[in-house]
Backbone as JSON, one array per atom type, in Angstrom:
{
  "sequence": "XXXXXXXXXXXXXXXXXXXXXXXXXXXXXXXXXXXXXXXXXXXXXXXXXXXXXXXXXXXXXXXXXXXXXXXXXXXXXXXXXXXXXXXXXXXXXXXXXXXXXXXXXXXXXXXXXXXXXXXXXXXXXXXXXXXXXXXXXXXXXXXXXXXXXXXXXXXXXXXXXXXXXXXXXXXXXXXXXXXXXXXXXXXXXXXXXXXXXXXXXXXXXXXXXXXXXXXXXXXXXXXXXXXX",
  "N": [[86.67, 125.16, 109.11], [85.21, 122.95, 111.42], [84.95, 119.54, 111.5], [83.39, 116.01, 112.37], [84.34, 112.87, 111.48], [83.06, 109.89, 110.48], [82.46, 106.32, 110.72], [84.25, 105.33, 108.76], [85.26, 104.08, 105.88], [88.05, 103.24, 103.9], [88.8, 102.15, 100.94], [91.34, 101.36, 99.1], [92.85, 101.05, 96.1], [95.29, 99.36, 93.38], [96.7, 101.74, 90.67], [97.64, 101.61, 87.65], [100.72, 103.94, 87.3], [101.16, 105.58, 85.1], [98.43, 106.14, 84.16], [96.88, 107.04, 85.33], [98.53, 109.56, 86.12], [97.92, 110.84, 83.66], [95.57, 112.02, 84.71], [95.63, 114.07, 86.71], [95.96, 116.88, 87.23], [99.03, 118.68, 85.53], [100.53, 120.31, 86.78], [101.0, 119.5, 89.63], [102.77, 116.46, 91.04], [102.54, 113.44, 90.84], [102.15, 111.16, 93.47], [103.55, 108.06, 94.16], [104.12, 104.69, 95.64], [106.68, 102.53, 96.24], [106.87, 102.66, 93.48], [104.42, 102.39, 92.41], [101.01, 103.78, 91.99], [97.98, 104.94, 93.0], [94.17, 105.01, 94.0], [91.77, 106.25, 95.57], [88.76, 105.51, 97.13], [86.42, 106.75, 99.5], [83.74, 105.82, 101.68], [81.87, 107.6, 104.14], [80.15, 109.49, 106.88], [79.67, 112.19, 107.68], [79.7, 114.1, 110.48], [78.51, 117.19, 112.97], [79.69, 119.29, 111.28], [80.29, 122.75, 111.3], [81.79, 126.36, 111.33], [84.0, 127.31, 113.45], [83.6, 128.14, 116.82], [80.39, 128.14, 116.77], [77.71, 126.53, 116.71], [76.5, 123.12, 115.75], [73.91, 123.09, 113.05], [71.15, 120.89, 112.88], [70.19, 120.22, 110.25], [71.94, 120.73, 108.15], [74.68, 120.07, 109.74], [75.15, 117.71, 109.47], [75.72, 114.65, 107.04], [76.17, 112.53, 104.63], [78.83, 111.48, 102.91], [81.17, 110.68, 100.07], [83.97, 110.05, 98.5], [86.23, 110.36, 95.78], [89.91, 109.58, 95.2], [93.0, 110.63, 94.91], [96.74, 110.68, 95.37], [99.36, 113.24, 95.93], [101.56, 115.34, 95.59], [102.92, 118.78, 96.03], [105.31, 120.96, 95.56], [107.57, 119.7, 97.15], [105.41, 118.95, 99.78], [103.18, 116.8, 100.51], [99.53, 116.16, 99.66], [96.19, 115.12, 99.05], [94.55, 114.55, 96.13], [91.42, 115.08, 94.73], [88.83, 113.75, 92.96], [86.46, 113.63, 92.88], [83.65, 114.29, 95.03], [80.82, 113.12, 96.72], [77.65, 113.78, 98.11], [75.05, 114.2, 100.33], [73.72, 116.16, 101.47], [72.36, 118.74, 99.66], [72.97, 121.99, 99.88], [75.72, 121.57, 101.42], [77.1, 120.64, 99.5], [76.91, 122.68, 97.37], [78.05, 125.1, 98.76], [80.91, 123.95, 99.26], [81.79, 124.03, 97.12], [81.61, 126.32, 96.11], [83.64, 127.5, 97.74], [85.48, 126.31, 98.41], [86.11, 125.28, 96.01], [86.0, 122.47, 94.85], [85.22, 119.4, 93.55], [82.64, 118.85, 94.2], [79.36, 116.72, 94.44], [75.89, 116.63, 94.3], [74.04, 113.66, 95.62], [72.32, 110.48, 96.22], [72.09, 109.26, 99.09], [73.04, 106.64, 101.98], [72.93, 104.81, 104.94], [73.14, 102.16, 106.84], [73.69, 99.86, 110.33], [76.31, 99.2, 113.25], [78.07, 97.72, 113.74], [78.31, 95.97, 110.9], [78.62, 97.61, 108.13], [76.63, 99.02, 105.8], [76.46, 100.38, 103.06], [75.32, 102.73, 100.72], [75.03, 104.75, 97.58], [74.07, 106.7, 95.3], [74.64, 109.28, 92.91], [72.99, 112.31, 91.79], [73.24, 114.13, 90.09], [75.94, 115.24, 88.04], [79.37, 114.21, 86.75], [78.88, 111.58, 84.59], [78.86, 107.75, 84.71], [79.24, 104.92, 82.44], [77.15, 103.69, 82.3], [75.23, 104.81, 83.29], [74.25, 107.29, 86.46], [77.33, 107.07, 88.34], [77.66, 104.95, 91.33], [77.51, 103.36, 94.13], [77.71, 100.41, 95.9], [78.44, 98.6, 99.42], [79.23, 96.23, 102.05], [80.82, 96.54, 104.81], [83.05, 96.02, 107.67], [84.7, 96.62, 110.92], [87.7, 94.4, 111.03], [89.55, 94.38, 113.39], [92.1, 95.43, 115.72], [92.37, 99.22, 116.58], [94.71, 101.2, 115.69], [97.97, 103.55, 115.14], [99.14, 104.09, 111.88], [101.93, 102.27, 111.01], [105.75, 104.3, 110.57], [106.34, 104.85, 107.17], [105.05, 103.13, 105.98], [103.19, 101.76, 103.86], [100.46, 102.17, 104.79], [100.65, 104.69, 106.17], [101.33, 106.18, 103.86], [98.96, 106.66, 102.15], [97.05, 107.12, 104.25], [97.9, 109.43, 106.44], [97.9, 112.76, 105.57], [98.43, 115.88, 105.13], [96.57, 117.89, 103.66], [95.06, 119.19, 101.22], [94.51, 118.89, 97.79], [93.45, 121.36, 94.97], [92.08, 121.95, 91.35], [91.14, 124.29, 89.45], [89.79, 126.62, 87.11], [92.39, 127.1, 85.67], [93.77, 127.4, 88.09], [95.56, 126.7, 90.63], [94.74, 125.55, 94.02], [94.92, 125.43, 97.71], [93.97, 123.79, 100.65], [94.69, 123.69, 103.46], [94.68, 120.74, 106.52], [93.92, 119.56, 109.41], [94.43, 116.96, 111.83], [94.39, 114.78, 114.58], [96.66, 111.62, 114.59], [95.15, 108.7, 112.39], [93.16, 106.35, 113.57], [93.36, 103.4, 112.51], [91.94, 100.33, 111.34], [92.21, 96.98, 110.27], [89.8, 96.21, 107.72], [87.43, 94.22, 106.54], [85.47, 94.03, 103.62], [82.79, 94.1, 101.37], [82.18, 94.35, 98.43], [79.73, 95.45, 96.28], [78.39, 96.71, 93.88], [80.05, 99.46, 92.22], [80.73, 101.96, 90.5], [82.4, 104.46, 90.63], [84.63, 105.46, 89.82], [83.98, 105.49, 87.16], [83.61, 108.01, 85.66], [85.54, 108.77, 84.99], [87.28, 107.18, 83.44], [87.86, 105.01, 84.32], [87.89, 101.35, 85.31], [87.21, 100.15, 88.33], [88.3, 96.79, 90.14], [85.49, 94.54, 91.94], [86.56, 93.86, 94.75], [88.62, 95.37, 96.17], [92.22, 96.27, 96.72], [93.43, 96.83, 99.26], [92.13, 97.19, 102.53], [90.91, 99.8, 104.8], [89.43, 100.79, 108.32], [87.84, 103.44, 110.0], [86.54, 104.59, 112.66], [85.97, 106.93, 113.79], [86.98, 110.52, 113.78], [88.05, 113.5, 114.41], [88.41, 116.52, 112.74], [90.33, 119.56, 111.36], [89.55, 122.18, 108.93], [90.86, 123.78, 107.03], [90.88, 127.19, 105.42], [90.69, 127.44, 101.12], [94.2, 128.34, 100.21], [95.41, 130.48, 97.32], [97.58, 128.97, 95.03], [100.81, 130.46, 93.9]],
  "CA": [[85.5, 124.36, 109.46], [85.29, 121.64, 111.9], [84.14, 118.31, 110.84], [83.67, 114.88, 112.54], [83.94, 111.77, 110.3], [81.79, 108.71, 111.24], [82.31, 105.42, 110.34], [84.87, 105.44, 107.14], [86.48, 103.26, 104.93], [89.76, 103.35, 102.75], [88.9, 101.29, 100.0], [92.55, 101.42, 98.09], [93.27, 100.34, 94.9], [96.49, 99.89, 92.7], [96.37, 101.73, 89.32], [99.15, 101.98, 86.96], [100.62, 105.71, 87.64], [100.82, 106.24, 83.42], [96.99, 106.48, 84.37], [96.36, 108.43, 86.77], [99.02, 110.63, 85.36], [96.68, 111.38, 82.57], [93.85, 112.15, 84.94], [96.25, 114.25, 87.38], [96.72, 118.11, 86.37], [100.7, 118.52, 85.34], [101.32, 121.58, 87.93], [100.97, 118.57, 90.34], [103.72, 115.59, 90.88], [101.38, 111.75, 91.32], [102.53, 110.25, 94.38], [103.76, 106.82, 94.4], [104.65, 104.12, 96.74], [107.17, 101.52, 95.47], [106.52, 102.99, 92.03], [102.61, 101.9, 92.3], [100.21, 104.97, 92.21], [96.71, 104.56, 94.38], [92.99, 105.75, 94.09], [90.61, 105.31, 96.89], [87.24, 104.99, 97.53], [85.94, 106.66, 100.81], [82.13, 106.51, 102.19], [81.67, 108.03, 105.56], [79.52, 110.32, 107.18], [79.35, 113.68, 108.86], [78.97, 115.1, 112.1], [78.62, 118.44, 113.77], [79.85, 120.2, 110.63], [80.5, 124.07, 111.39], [82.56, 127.03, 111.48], [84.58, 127.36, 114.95], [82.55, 129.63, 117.87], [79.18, 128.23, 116.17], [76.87, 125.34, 117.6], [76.02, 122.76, 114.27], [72.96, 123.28, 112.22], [70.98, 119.81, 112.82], [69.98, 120.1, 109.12], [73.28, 120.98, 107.31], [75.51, 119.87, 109.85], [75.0, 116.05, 109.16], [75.22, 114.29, 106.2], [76.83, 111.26, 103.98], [79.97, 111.77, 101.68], [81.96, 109.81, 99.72], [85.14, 110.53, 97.77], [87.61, 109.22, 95.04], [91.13, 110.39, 95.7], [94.81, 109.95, 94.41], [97.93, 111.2, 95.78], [100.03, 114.14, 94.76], [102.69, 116.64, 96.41], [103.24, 120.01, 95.26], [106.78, 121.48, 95.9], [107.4, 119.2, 98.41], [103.78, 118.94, 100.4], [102.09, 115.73, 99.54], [98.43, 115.8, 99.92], [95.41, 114.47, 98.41], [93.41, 115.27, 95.11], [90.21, 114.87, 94.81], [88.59, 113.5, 91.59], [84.99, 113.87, 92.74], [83.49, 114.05, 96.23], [79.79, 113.19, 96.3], [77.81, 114.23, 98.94], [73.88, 113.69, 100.84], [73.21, 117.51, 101.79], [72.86, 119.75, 98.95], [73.68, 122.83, 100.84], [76.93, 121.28, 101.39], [77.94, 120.62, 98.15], [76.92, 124.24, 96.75], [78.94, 125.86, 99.55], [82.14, 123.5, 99.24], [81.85, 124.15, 95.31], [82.27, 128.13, 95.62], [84.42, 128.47, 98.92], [87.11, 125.65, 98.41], [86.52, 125.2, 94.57], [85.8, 121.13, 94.82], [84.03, 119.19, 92.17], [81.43, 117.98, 94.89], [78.31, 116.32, 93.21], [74.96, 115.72, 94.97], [73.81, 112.0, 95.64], [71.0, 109.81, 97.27], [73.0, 108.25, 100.48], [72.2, 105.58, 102.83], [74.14, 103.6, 105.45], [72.69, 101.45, 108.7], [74.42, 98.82, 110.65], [77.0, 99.73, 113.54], [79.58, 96.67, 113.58], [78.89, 96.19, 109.75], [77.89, 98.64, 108.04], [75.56, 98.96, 104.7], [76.74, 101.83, 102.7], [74.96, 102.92, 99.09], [75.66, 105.7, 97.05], [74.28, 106.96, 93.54], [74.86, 110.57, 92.11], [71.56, 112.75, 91.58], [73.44, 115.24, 88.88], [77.01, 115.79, 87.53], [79.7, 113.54, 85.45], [78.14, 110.07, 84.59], [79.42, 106.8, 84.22], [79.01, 104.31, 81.02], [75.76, 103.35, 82.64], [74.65, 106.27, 83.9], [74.92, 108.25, 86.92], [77.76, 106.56, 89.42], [76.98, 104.21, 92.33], [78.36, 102.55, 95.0], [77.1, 99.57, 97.03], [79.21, 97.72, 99.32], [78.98, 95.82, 103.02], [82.37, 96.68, 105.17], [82.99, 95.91, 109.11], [86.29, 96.25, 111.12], [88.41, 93.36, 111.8], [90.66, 94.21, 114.05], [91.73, 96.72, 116.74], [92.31, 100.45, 116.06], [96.34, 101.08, 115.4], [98.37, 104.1, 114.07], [100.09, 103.71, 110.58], [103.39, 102.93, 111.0], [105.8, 105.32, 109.72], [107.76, 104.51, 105.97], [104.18, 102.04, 105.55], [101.91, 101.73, 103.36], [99.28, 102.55, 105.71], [100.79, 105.94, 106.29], [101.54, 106.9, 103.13], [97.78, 106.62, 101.64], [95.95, 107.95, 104.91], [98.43, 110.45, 106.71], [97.9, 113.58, 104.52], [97.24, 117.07, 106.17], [96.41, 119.41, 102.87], [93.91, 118.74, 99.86], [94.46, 120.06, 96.32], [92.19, 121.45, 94.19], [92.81, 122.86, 90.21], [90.29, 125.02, 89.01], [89.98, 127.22, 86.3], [93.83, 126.67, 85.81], [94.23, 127.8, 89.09], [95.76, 125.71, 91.81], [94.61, 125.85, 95.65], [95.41, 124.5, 98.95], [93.38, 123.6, 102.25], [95.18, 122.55, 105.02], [93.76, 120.01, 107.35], [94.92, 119.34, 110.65], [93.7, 115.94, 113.01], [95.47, 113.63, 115.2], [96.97, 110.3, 113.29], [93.97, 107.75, 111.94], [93.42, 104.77, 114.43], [93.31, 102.68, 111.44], [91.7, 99.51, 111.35], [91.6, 96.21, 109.24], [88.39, 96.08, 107.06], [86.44, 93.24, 105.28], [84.47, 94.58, 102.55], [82.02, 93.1, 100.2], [81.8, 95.7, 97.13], [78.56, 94.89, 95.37], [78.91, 97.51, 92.84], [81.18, 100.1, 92.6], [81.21, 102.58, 89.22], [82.35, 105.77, 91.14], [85.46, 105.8, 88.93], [83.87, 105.25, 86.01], [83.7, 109.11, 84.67], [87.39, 108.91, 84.98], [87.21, 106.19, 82.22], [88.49, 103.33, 84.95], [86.64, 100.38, 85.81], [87.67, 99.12, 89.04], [87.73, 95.69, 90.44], [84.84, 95.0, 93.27], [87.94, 93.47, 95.38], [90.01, 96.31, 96.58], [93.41, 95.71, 96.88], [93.7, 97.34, 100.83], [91.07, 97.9, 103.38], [90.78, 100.18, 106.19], [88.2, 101.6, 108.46], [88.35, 104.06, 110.74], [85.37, 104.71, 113.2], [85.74, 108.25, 114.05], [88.34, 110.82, 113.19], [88.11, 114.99, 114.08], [89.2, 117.45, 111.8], [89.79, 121.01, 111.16], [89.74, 121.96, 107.56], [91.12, 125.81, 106.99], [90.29, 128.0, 104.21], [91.85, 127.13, 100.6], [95.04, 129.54, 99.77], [95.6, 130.18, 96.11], [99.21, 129.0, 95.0], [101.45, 130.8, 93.09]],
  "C": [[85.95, 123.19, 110.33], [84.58, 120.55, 111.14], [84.52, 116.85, 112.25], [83.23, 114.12, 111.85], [83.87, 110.49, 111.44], [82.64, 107.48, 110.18], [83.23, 104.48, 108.55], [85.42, 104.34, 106.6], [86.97, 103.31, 103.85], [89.23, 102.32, 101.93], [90.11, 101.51, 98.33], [92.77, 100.48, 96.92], [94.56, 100.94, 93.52], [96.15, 100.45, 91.75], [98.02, 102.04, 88.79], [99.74, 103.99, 86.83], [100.63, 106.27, 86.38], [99.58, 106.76, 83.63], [96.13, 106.82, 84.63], [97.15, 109.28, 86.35], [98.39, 111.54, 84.65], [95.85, 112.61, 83.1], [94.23, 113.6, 86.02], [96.23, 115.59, 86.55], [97.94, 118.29, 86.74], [101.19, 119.41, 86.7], [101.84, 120.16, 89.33], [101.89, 117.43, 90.45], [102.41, 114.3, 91.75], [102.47, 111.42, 91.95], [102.91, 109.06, 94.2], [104.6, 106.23, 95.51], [105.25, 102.66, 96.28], [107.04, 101.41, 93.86], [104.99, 102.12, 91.6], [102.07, 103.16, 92.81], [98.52, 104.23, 92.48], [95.63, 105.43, 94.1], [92.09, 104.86, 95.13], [89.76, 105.85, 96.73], [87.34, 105.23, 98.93], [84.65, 107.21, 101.42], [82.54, 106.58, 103.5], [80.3, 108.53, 105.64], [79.77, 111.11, 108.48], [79.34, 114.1, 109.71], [79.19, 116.2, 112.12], [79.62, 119.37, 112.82], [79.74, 121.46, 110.94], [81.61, 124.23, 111.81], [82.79, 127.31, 113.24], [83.34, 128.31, 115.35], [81.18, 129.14, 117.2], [78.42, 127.0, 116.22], [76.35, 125.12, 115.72], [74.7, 123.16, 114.12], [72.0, 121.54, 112.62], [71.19, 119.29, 110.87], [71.22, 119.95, 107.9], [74.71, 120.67, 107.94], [75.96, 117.92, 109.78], [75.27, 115.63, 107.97], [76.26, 113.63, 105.73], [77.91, 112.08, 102.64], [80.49, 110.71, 101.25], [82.95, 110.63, 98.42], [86.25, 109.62, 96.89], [88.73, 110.31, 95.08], [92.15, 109.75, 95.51], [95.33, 110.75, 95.71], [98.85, 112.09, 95.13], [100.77, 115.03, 95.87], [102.8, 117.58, 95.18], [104.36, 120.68, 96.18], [106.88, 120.99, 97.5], [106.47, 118.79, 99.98], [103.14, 118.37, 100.17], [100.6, 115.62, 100.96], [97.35, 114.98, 99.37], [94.62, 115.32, 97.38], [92.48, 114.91, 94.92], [89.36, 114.7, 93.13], [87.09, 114.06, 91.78], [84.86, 113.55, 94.41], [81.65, 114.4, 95.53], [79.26, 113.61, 97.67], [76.31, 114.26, 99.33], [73.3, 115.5, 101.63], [73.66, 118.73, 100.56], [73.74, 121.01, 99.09], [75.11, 123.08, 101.08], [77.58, 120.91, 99.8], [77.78, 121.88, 97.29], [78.19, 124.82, 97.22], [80.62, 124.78, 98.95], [82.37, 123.64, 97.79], [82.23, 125.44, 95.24], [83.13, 128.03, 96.8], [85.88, 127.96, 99.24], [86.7, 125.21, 96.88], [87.03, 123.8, 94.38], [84.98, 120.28, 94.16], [82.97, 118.58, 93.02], [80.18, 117.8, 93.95], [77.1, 116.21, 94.63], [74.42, 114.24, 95.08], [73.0, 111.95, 96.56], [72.31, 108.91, 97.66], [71.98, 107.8, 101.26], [73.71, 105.04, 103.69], [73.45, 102.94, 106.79], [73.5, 100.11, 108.66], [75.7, 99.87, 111.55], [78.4, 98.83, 113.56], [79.27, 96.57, 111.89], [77.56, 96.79, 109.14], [77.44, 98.22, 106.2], [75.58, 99.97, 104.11], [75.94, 102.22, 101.14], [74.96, 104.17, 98.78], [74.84, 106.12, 95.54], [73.96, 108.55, 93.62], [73.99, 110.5, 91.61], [72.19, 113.67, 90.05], [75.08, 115.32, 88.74], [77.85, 114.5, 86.33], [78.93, 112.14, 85.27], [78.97, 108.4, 84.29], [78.87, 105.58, 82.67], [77.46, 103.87, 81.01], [75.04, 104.1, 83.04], [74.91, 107.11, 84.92], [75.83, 106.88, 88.15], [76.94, 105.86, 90.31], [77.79, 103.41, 93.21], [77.51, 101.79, 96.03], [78.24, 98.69, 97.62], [78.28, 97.63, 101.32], [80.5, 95.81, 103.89], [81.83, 96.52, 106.95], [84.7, 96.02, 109.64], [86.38, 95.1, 111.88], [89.18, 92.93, 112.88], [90.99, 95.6, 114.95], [92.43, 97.92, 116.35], [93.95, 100.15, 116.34], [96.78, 102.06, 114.82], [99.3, 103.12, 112.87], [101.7, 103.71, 111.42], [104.13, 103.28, 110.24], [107.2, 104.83, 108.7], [106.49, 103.77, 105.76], [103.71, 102.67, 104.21], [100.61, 102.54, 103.86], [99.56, 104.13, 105.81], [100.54, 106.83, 105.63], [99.79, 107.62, 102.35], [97.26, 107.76, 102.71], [96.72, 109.65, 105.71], [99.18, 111.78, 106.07], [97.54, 114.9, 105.14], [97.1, 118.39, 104.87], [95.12, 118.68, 101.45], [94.05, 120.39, 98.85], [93.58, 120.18, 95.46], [92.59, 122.14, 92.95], [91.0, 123.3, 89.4], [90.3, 126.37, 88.42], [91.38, 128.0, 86.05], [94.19, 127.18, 86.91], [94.63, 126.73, 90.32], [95.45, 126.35, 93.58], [95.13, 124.87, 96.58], [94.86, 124.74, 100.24], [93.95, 122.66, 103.03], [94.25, 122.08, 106.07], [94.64, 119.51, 108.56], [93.42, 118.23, 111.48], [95.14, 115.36, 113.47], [95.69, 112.39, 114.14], [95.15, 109.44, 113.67], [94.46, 106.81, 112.78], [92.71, 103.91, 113.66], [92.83, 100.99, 111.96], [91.87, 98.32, 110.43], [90.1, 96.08, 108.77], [87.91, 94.64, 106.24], [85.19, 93.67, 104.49], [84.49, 93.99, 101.35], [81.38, 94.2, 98.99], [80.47, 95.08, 95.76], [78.34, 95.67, 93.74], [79.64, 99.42, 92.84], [81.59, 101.12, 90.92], [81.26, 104.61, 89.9], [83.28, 106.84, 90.09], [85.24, 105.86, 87.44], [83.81, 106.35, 85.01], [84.55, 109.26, 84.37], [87.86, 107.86, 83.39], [88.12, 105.04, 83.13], [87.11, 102.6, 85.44], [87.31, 99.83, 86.9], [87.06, 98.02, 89.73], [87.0, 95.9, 92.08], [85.86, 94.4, 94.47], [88.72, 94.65, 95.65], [91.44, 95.63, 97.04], [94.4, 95.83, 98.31], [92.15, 97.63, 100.92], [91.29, 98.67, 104.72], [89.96, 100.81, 106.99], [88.96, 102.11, 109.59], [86.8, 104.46, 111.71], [85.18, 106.47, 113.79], [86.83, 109.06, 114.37], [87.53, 112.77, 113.41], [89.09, 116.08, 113.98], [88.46, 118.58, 111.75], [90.27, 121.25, 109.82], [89.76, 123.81, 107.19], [90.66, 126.22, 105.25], [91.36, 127.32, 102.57], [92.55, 128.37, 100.05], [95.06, 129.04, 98.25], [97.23, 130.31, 95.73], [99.78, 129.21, 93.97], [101.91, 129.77, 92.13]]
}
């Protein structure tokens, strides 16, 4: 599948890796960076979603996501895992549920504003948080001018990832993703509320501990293989 992503931001935060360990299936090794393990927070949105050779859909090729996501390598191959990806076109979250085997959820999305943007979020159906279903409100803009990660950073380690793992019905998969590097930005973001993590049983603070935005980023996202 192609995809172009709109408007994103990294909202990183430390957690203790005992804790994410937990949350992490074992086949899997949790990433760390300076012996600190990382979950992010990322709303975007959509573009021109489809399969190569095939002009988008207006209807199904659009639409708002957001994602919580650790870090993890498998026999040497560190990509990203995916705790929950929520998502503003049903359609799309059916299909990415049977064809890459992803816990996508449906959600009422929103976002306007092009320098700063106005993002909200709450989950229509799946896990729930202590209050009910998930939510995310925040106000983010970039600060500063577009930049790759440089390489041994911080910055790298979080966003420059080309595979996504998935464990389902003890089975492990793998979709490789191929783009050019992220022209990473500084972010200022104002997190108004923020219980995305909360099925996970974390509460995190509305302060993230890194920001980064990225204004537009295209990717190709291949089928997932199932790994021995």
């Amino acid at each position: 599948m192609t995809h172009t992503w709109h408007d994103l931001l990294f909202a990183h935060f430390r957690v203790e890796p005992a804790t994410l360990r937990r949350l992490v299936p074992d086949v899997l090794a949790l990433d760390v960076y300076r012996d600190q393990a990382w979950l992010s927070i990322t709303p975007f949105w959509i573009g021109s979603m489809r399969p190569p050779g095939i002009p988008p859909i207006p209807k199904l090729s659009r639409f708002y996501e957001l994602n919580v996501r650790t870090y993890v390598t498998y026999r040497n191959k560190p990509g990203v895992y995916f705790f929950s990806l929520d998502a503003s076109n049903l359609s799309a979250v059916w299909g990415a549920r049977m064809f890459y085997r992803l816990p996508y959820w449906h959600a009422q999305m929103h976002s306007e504003g092009k320098q700063e943007i106005r993002y909200e979020a709450r989950r229509l159906h799946g896990p729930k948080a202590a209050g009910g279903m998930p939510q995310f409100r925040a106000v983010y803009m970039p600060v500063s001018a577009p930049r790759a990660a440089r390489r041994g950073s911080l910055e790298e380690f979080l966003a420059e990832r080309y595979c996504l793992y998935t464990w389902n019905r003890n089975k492990l998969y793998r979709a490789e993703i191929h783009h050019l590097q992220w022209p990473l930005q500084e972010a200022e973001v104002q997190v108004e509320l923020n219980t995305m993590a909360e099925p996970l049983g974390l509460r995190l603070p509305l302060r993230p501990d890194l920001a980064h935005f990225s204004r537009l980023l295209k990717v190709l996202v291949w089928a997932p293989e199932r790994l021995k």
